[in-house]
N, C-alpha and C positions, 0 to 999 in steps of 0.2 A: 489592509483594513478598509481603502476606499474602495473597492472594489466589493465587500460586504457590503458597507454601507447604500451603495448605491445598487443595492441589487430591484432590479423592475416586481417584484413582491411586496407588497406595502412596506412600509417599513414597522407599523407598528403589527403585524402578524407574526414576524420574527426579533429573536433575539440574536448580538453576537456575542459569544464568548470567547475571550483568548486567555489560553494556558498557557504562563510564560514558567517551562521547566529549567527554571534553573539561569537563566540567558544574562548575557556580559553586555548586551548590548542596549538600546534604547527603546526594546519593545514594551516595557512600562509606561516609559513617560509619554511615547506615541499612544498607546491604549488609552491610556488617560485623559490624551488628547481630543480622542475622538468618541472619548464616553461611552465606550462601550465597555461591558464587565471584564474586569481583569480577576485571574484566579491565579494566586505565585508559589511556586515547589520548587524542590531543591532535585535537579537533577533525578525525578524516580525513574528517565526513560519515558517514549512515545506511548506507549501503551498504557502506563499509567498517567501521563497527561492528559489522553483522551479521555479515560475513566474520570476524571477530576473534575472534565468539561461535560461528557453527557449526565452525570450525576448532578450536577447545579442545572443543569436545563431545565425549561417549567414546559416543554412541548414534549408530544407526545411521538415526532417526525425529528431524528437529531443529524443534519450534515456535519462531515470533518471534510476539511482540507489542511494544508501544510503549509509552514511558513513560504518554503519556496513555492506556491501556487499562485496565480491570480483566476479568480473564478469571471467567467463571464456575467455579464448582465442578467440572463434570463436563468441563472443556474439552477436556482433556488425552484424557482418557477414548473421549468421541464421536470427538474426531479418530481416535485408535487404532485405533479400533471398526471404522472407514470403509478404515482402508487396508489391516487384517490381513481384513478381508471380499473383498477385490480373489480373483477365479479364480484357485485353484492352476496351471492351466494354460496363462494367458495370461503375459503379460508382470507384471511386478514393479509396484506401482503407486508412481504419482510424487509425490505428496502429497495432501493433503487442503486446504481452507478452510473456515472458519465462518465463523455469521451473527453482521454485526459492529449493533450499535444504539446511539441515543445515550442518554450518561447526562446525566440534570440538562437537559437540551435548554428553556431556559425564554425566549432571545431570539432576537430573529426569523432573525439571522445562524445558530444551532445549528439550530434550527428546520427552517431551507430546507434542511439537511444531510440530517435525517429526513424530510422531507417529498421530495427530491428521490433519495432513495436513494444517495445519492454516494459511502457504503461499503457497496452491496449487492454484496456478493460473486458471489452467483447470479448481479445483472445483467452485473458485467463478465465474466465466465465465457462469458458467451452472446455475447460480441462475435465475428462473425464470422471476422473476421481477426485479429484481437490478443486473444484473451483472456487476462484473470488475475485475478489477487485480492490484494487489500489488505494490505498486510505486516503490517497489525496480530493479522490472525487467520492466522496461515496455518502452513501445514508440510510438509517437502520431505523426501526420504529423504536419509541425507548421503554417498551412493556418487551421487547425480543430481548435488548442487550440486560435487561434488570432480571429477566428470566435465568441468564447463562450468567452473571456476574459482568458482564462486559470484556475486555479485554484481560488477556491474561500477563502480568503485571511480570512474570518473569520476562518475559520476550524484549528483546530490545530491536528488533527485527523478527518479520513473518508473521508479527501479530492480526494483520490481516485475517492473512490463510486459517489461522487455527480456529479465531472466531466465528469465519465462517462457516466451515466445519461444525462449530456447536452449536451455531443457529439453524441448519440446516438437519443436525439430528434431531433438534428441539421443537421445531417448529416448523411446514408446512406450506405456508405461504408461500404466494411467488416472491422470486426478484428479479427486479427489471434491468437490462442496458439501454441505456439513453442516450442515444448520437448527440440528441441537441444540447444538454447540460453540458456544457464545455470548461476544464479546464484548463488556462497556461500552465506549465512548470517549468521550471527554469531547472535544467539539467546537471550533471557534473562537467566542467568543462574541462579537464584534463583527466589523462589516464590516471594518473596517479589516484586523483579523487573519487574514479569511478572505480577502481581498484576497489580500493577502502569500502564503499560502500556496498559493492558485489562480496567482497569479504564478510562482512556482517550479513548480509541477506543469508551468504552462506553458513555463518553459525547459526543463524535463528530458524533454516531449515533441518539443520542436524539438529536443532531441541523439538523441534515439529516432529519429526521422526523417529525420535527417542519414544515421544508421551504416544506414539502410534507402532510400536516397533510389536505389537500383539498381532498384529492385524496385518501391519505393511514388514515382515523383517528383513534385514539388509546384515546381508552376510560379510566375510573378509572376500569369499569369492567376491560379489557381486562389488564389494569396492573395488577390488583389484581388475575386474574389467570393465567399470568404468573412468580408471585411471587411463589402461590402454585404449577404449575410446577418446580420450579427452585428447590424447597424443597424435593420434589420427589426426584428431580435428587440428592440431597444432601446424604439424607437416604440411597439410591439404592448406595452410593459408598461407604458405610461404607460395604461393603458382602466383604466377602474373595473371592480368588477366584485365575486365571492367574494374574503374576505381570503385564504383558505390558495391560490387562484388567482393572487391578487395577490402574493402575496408567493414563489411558484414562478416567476414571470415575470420576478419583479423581480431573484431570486436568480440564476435561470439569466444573466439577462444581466452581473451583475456576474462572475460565474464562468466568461462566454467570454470579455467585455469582457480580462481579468484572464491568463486563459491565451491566448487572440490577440495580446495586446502581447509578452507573454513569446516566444514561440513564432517571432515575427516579427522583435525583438530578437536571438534564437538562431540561430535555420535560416540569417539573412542575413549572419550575424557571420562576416565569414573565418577569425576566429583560432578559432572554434565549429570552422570546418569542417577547420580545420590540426585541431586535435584527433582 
């Protein structure tokens, strides 16, 4: 929260808000500390905490980041910079992202994150069909998210991607990548917890998938070869070779390994698909 507050943006042109869903720890009494708005829920999930937060906003421009973030100084600022630069005589622009990096990145599991760009903004931005960007650095006008509903409240993961998605059917404007909007995040430092986390991305891609299966459908064929790709990939990281090599082959495979089982668990799940 020092790291909001002291963002080089006036202070009085911005607000912060923090959504504490649900938390065991002393993210109340710290908010309270530093006066800025607290808004408190019981566990509804990331998506609906954001929904909680750009709903109480009184601006019309709403950044999210993530507890584990620290935002730079100038965050606020470069995003600004990016969407009030959009052509007078095009369309309204639709948000901005920045470049997200890791902080403290010292084991191999944080590591594979920056080494494999896994929050490069720019990269997923350039995904041909789904592009978007990382909720930890990002920002949407808030007549775009009140258009679409904002986030969609089942997701507990991938909520990103979908809403991009329906801002992008909905609306026109550009969006921007912002090198200079930087922020830290503080990564998973062991496999185990980047496991877990790759795991759920992995479910909340198989519910992505499901509410698009008209459009994109995914067969048993097509899971069943990319099973035996995944296995490929398993094999090819067992070679020796350069460590930072070694350790991008090693990482990638636990990172499909990990969203494959999820994804395959979801998509096949009836009650996934009653949903």
């Amino acid at each position: 929260m020092r790291a909001l507050a002291n963002q080089t943006l006036a202070r009085t042109n911005y607000e912060v808000i923090v959504v504490d869903d649900g938390s065991r720890d002393a993210t109340p009494a710290i908010a309270t500390d530093r006066g800025v708005r607290l808004i408190r829920r019981e566990n509804g999930g990331p998506a609906a905490a954001r929904n909680s937060g750009w709903r109480a906003a009184g601006a019309e421009w709403v950044a999210f980041t993530d507890a584990d973030c620290l935002p730079a100084r100038a965050w606020l600022v470069e995003l600004l910079r990016a969407v009030d630069a959009a052509p007078a005589n095009g369309a309204a622009a639709l948000g901005a992202a920045g470049r997200t990096v890791g902080y403290d990145s010292k084991t191999p599991a944080a590591r594979f994150v920056d080494l494999s760009g896994g929050l490069d903004a720019e990269r997923h931005l350039s995904h041909p069909r789904f592009p978007f960007a990382p909720s930890g650095n990002l920002m949407y006008s808030r007549s775009a998210l009140a258009a679409v509903g904002g986030f969609d409240e089942r997701y507990r993961t991938y909520e990103a991607c979908d809403l991009h998605q329906r801002l992008r059917e909905r609306a026109d404007g550009p969006f921007f990548y912002v090198p200079r909007a930087v922020v830290l995040h503080k990564h998973r430092t062991t496999w185990a917890a980047y496991w877990r986390q790759q795991y759920g991305y992995g479910a909340g891609y198989g519910r992505f998938m499901l509410d698009r299966a008209r459009d994109v459908p995914w067969s048993i064929g097509d899971e069943a070869r990319a099973w035996r790709e995944l296995f490929g990939t398993g094999i090819g990281s067992l070679r020796p070779g350069d460590p930072n090599r070694r350790l991008l082959e090693r990482g990638n495979f636990v990172k499909r390994l990990a969203q494959r089982s999820a994804f395959a668990t979801t998509y096949w799940n009836p009650a996934e698909r009653a949903r």
